[in-house]
C-alpha positions as a Markdown table, in Angstrom:
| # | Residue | x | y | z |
|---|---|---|---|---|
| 1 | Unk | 4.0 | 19.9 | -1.1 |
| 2 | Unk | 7.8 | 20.1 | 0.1 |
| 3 | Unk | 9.2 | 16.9 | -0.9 |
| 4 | Unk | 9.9 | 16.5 | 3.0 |
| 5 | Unk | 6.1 | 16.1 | 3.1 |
| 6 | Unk | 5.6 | 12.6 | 2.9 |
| 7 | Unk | 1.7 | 11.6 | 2.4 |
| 8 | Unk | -0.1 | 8.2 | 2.9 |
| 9 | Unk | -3.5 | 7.0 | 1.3 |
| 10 | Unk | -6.7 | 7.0 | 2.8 |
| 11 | Unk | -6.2 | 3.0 | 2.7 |
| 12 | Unk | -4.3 | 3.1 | 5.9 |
| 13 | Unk | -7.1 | 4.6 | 8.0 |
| 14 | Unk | -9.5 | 1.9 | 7.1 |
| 15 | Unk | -11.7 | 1.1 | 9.7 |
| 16 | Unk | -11.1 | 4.3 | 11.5 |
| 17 | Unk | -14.3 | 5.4 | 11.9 |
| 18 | Unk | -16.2 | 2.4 | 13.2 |
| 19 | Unk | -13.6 | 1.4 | 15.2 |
| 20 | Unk | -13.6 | 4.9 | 16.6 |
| 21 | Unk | -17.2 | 4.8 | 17.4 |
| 22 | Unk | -17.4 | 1.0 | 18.5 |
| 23 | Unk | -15.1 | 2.5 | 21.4 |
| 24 | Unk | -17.5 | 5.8 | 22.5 |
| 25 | Unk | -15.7 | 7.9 | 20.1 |
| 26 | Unk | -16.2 | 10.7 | 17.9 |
| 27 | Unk | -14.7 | 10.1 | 14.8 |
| 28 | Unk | -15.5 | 13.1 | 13.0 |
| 29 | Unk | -14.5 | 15.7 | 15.7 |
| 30 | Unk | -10.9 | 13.9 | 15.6 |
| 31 | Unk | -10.4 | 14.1 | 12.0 |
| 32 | Unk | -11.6 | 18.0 | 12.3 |
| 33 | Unk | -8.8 | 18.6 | 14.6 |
| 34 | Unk | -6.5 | 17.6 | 11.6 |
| 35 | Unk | -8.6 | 19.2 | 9.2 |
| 36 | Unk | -10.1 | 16.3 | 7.8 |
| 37 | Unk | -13.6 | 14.7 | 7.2 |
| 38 | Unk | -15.4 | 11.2 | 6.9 |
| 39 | Unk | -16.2 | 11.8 | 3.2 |
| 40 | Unk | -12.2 | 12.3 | 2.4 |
| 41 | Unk | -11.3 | 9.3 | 4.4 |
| 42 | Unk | -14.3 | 7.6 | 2.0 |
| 43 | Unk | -11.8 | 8.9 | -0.9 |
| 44 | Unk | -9.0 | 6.1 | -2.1 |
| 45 | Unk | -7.3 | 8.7 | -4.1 |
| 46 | Unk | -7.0 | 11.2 | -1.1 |
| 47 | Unk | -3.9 | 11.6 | 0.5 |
| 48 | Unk | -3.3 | 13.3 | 3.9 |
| 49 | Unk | 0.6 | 14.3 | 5.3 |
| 50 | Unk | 2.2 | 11.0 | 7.2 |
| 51 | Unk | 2.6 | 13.4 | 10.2 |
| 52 | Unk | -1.3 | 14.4 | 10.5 |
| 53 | Unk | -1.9 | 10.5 | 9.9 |
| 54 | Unk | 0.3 | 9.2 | 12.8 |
| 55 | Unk | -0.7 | 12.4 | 15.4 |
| 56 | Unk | -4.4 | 11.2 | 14.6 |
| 57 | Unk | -3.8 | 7.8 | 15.5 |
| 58 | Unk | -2.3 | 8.9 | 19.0 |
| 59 | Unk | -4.9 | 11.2 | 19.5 |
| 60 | Unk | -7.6 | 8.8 | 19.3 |
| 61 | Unk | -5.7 | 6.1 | 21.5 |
| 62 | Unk | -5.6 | 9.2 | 23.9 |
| 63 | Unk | -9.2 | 10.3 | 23.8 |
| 64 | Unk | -10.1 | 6.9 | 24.5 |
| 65 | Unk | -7.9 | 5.5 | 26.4 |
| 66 | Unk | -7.0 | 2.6 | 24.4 |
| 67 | Unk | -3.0 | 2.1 | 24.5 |
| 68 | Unk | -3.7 | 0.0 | 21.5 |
| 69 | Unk | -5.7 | 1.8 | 19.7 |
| 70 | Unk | -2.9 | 1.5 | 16.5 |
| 71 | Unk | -3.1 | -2.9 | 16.6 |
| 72 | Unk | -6.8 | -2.6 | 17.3 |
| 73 | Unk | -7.0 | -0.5 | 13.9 |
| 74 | Unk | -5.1 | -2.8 | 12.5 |
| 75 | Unk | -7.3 | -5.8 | 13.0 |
| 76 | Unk | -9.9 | -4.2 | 11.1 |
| 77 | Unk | -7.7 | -4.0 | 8.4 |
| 78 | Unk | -5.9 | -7.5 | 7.6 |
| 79 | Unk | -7.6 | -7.7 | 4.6 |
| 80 | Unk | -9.1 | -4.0 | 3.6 |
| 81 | Unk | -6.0 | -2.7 | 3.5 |
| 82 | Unk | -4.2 | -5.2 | 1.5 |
| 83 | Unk | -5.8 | -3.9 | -1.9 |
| 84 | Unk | -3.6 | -4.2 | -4.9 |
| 85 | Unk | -1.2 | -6.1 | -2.7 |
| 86 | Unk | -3.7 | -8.9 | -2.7 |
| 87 | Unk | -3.7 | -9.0 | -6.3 |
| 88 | Unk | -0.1 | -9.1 | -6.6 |
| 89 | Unk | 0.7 | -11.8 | -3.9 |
| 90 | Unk | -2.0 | -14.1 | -6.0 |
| 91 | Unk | 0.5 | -14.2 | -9.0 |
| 92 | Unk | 4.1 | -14.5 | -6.6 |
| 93 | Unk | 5.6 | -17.8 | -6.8 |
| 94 | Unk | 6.6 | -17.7 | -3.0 |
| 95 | Unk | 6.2 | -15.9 | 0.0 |
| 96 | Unk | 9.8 | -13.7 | -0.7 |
| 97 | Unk | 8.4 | -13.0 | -4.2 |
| 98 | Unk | 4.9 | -11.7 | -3.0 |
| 99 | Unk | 6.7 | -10.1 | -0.3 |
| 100 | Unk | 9.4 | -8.0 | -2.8 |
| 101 | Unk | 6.1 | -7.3 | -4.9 |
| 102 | Unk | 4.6 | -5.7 | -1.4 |
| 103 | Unk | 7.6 | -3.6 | -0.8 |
| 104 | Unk | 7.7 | -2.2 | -4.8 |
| 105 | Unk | 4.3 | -1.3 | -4.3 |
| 106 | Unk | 4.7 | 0.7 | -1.2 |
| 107 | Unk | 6.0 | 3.9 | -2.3 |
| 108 | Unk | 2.8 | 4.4 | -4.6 |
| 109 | Unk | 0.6 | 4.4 | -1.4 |
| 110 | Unk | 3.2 | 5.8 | 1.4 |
| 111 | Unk | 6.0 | 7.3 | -0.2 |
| 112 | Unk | 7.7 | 7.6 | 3.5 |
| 113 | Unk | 7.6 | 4.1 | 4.6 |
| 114 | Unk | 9.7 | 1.5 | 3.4 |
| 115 | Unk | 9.7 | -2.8 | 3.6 |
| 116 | Unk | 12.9 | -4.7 | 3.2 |
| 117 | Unk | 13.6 | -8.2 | 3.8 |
| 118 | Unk | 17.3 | -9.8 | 4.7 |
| 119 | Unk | 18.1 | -12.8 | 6.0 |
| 120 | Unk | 20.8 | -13.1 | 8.9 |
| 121 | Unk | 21.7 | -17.2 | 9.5 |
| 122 | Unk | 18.0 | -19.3 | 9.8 |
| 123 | Unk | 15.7 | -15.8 | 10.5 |
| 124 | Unk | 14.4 | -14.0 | 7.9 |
| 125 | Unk | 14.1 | -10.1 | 9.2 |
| 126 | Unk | 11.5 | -7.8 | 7.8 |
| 127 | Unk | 11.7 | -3.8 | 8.6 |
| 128 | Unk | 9.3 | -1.4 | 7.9 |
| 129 | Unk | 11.1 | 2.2 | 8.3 |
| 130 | Unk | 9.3 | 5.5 | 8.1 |
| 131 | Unk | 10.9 | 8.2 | 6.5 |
| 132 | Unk | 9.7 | 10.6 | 9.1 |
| 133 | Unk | 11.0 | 11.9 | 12.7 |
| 134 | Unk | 8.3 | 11.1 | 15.2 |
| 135 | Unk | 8.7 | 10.6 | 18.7 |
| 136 | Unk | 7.0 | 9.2 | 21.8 |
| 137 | Unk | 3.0 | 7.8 | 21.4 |
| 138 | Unk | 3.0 | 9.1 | 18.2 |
| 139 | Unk | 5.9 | 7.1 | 16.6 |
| 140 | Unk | 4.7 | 3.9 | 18.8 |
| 141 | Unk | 1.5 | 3.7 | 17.3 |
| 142 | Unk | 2.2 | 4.6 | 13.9 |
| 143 | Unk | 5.2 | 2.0 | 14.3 |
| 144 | Unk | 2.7 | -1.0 | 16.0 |
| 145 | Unk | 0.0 | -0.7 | 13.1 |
| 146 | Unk | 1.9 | -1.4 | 9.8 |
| 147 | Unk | 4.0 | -4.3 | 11.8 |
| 148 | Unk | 0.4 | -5.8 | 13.1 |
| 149 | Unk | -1.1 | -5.7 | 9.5 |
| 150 | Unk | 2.6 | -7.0 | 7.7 |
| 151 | Unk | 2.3 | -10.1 | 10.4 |
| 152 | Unk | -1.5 | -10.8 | 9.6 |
| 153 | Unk | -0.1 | -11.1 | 5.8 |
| 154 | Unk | 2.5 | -12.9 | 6.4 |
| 155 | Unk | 0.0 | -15.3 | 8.4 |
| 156 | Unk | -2.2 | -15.2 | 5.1 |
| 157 | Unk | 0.1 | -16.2 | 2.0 |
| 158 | Unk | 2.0 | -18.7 | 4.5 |
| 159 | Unk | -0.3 | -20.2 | 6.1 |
| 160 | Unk | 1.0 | -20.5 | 9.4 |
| 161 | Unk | 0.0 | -19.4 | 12.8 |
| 162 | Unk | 3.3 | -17.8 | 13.3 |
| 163 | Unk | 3.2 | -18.6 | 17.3 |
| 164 | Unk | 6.6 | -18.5 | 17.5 |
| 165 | Unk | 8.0 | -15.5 | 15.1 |
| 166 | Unk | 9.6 | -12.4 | 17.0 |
| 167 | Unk | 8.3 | -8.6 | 16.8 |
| 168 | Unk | 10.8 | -6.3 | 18.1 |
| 169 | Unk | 10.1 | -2.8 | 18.9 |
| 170 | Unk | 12.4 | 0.0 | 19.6 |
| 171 | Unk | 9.7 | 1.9 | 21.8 |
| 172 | Unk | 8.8 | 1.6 | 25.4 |
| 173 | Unk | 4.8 | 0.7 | 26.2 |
| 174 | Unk | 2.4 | 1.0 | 28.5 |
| 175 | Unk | 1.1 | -2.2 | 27.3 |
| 176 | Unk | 2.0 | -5.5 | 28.7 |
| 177 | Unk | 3.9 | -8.2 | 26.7 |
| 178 | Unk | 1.0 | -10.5 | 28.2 |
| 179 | Unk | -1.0 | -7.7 | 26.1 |
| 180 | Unk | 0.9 | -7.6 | 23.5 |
| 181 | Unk | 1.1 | -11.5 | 22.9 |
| 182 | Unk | -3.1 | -11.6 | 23.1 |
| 183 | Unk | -3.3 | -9.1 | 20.5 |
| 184 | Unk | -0.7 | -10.2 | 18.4 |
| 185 | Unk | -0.4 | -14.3 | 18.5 |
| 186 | Unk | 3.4 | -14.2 | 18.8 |
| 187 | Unk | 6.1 | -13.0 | 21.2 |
| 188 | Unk | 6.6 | -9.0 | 21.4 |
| 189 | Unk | 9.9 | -8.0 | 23.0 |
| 190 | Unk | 10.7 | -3.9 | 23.7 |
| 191 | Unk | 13.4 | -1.4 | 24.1 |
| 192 | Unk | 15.2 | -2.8 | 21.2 |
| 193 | Unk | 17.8 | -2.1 | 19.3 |
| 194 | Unk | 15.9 | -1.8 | 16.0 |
| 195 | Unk | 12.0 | -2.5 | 14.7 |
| 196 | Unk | 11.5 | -5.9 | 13.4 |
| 197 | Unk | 9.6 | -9.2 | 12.2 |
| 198 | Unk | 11.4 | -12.5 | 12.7 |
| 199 | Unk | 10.5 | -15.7 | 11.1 |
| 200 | Unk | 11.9 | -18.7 | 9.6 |
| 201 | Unk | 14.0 | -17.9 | 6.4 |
| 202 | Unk | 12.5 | -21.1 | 5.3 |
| 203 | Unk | 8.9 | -19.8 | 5.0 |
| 204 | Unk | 10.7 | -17.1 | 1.7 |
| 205 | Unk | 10.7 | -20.1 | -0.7 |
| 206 | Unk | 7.6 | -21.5 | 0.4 |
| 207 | Unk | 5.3 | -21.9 | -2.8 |
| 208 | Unk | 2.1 | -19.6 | -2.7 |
| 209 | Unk | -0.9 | -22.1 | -2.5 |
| 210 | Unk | -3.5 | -20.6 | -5.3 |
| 211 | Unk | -5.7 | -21.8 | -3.9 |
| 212 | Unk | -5.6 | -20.0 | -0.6 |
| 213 | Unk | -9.1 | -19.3 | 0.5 |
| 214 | Unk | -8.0 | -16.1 | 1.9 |
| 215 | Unk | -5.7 | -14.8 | -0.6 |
| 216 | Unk | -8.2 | -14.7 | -3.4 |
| 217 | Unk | -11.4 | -13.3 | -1.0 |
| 218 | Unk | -9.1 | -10.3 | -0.6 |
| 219 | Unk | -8.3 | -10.1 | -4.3 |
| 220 | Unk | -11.8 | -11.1 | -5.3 |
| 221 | Unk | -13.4 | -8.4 | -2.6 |
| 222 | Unk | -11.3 | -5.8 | -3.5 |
| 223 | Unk | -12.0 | -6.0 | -7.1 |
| 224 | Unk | -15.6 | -6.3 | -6.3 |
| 225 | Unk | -15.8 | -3.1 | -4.3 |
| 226 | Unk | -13.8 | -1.5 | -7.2 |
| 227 | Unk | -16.1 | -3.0 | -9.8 |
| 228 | Unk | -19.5 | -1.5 | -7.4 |
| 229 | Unk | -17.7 | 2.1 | -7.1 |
| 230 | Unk | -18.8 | 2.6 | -10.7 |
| 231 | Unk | -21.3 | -0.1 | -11.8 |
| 232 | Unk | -21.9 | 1.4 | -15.1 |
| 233 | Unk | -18.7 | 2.8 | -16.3 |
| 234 | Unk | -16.7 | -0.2 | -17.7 |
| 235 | Unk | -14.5 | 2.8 | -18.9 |
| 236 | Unk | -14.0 | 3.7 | -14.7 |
| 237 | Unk | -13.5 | 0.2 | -13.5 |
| 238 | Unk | -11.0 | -0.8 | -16.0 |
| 239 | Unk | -9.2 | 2.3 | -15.0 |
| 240 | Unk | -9.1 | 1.5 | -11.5 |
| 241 | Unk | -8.3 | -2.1 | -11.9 |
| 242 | Unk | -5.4 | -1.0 | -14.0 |
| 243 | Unk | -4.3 | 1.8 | -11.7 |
| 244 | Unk | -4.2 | -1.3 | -8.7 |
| 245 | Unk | -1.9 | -3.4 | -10.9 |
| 246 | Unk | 0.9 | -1.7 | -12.5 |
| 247 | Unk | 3.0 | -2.8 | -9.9 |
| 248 | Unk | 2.2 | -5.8 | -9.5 |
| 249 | Unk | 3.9 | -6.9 | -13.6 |
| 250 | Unk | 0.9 | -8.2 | -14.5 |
| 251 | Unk | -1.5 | -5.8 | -15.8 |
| 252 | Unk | -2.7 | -7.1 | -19.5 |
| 253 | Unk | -6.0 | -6.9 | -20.8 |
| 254 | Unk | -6.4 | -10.7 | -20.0 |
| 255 | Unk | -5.3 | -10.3 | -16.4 |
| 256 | Unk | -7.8 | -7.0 | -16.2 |
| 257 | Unk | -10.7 | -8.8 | -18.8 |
| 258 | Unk | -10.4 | -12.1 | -16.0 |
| 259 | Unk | -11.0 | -9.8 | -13.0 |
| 260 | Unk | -14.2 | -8.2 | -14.8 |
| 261 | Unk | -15.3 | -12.0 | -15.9 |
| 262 | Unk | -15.5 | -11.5 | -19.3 |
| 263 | Unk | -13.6 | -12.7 | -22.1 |
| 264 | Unk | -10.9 | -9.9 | -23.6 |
| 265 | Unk | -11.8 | -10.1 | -27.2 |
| 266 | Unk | -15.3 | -8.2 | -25.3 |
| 267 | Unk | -13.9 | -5.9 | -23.2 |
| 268 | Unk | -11.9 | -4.6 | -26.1 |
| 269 | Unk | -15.0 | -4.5 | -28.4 |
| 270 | Unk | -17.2 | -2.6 | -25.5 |
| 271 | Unk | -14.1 | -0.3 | -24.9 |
| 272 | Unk | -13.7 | 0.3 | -28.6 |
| 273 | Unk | -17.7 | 1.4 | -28.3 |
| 274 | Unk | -16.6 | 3.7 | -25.6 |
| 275 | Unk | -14.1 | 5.0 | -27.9 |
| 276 | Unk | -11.5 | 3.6 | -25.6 |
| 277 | Unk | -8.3 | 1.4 | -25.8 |
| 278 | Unk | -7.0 | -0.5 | -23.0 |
| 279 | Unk | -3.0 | 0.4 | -24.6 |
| 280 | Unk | -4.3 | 4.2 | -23.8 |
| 281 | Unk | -6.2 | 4.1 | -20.8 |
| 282 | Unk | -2.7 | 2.4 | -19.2 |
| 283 | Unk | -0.6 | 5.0 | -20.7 |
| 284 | Unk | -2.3 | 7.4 | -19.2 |
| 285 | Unk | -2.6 | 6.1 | -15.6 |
| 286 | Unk | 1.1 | 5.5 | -16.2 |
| 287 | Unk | 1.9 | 9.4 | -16.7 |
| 288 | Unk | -0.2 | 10.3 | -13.9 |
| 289 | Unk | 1.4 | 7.9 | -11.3 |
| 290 | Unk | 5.0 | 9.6 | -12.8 |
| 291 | Unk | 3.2 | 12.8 | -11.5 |
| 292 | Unk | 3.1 | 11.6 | -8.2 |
| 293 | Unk | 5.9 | 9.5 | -7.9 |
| 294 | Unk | 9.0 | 11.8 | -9.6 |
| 295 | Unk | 8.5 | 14.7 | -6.9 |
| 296 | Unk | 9.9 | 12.2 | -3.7 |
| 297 | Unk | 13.7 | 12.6 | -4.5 |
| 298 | Unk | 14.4 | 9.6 | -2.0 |
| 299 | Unk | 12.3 | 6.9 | -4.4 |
| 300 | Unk | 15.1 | 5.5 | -6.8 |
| 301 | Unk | 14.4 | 5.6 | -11.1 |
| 302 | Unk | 14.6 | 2.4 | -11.4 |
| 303 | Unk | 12.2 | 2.0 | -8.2 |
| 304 | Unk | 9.6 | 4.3 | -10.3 |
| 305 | Unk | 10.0 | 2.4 | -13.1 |
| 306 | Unk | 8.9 | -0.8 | -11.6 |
| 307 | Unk | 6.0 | 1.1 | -10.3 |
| 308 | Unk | 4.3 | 1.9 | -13.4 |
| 309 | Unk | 4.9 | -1.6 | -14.4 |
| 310 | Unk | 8.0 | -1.1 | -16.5 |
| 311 | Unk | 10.6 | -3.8 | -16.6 |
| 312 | Unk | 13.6 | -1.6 | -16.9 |
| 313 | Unk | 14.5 | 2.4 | -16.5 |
| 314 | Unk | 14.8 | 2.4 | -20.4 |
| 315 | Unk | 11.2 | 1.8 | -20.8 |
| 316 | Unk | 10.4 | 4.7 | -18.6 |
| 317 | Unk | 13.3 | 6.8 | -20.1 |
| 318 | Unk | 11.3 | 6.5 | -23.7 |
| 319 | Unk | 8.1 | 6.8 | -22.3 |
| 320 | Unk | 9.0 | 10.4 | -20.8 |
| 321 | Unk | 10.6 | 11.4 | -23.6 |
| 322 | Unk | 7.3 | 11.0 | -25.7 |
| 323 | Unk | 4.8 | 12.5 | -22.7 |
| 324 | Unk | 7.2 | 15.2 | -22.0 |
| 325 | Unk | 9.9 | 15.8 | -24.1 |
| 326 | Unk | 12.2 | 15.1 | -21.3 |
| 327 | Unk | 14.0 | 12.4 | -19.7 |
| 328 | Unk | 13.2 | 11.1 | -16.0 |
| 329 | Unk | 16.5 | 12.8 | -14.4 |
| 330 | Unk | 16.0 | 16.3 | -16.5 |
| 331 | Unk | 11.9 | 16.3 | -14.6 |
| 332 | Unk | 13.1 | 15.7 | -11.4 |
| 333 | Unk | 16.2 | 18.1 | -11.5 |
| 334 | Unk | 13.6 | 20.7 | -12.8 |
| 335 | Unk | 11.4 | 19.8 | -9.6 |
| 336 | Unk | 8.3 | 19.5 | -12.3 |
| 337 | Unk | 7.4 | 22.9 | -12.0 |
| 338 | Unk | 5.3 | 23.0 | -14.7 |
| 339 | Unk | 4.6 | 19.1 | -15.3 |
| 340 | Unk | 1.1 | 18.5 | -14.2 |
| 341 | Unk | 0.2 | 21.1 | -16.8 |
| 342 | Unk | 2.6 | 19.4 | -19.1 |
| 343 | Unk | 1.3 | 18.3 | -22.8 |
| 344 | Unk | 2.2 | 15.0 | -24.0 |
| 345 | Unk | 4.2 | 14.6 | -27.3 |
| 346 | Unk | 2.3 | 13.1 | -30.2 |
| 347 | Unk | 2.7 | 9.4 | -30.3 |
């Protein structure tokens, strides 16, 4: 992989296939065209190229002639997709702190695509920016989708209905704003000068309720379907739980030991009969997400540092010094030729 090549998760394409099929479609004879099958969409930790993923969603919209295909997609996935976002959003203060912890955790998943928040007199404005040329259908759909599933969240920890926030879009459509505002619940304006969500700055400092219904079904469900991947392997559900929350700051045993309902003093003792510890099994999830973070030149130090759950870039620095030998800035002058057969230092 260049680093040009930006890659996305699997995640994103959630719902995919039924959707595809709900509509008359073949869904496996469109992911063959890119070279993919329904098992690796199946596959959280499979990647496939940003490019391939935004050309698919076009070329479904175009085989079944559904303009919009990419919001329709997107409805499937207003809580699917949110993941490890869920989890983090349940421990943010307010709706700017959840969304902060929502655009940290974006590289991990889509290196390419990037969420910022400002606030310009009473709006607050959030972009999402991909990293990546595209042009015509292509870039409208791939555009439409993330700005669909960012406004169902933003409907979800705030619990408002939104009616009146603004979605901008730079793109021309073949859809209707009539369309648009039946899909999306708020007013869609195009042809403008920049991709955006508009909303009252006010709703940033607006407490997270915890006990929003349907901020902890996401955060429950997802840690459910984590827990029923691997029923029997405590080892493999701790793992992924882990891997889900680095970003979020809050990834203890506690935090991990409440998700699996049990008390931590008993997920350390059945670790410990696995011949596992919880300090080791996050070490290591935190050199392989260096792996895959270090190679995209454009994602800041201190940015990765965050991302494996690190509260400065000295943390990080010291930790690469002990798995490699090296610090962050030597690894990704040397473009990691030879790091994912790297051998850790001796603790």
């Amino acid at each position: 992989m260049t680093r040009a090549e930006f890659l996305v998760r699997t995640r994103a394409l959630t719902g995919f296939v039924p959707l595809v099929k709900q509509l008359g479609g073949d869904a496996a004879a469109l992911l063959a065209a890119k070279g993919l099958t329904v098992r690796e969409l199946e596959d959280e930790q499979f990647s496939l190229p940003l490019r391939a993923f935004a050309e698919l969603i076009s070329d479904a919209a175009a085989a079944l002639n559904k303009p919009d295909f990419g919001i329709l997609l997107a409805a499937r996935q207003n809580l699917s997709v949110l993941g490890p976002i869920a989890l983090a959003a349940q421990h943010a203060g307010c709706v700017g702190d959840a969304l902060e912890l929502v655009g940290r955790y974006m590289p991990y998943h889509s290196p390419g695509l990037t969420l910022t928040v400002s606030i310009e007199g009473d709006d607050a404005v959030l972009r999402l920016r991909h990293n990546l040329i595209l042009q015509g259908e292509v870039r409208r759909h791939v555009t439409e989708l993330p700005y669909a599933v960012s406004l169902a969240f933003m409907r979800m920890i705030s619990r408002r209905e939104g009616r009146d926030w603004q979605l901008s879009f730079q793109h021309d459509s073949p859809l209707s704003l009539a369309r648009y505002r039946r899909l999306l619940g708020c007013p869609v304006a195009l042809q403008q000068a920049e991709d955006s969500l508009r909303f009252p700055a006010s709703l940033l400092t607006l407490p997270i309720d915890a006990a929003n219904r349907d901020l902890q079904e996401a955060a429950a469900r997802t840690v459910r379907y984590l827990i029923q991947r691997s029923p029997l392997d405590l080892g493999q559900q701790v793992s992924t739980l882990v891997e889900r929350s680095l970003a979020t700051g809050n990834c203890t045993l506690p935090v991990i030991a409440t998700q699996l309902q049990m008390p931590r003093h008993q997920l350390q003792r059945q670790l410990a009969a696995l011949g596992m510890r919880f300090e080791d099994i996050v070490d290591n999830l935190r050199r392989e997400r260096l792996q895959t973070l270090l190679p995209h030149s454009q994602i800041p130090l201190t940015e990765v540092a965050l991302q494996l759950g690190y509260g400065d870039p000295s943390s990080l620095t010291r930790a690469c010094h002990r798995w490699f030998g090296q610090s962050p800035k030597a690894l990704r002058r040397a473009a990691l030729p030879g790091m994912q057969q790297g051998t850790p230092s001796a603790p």
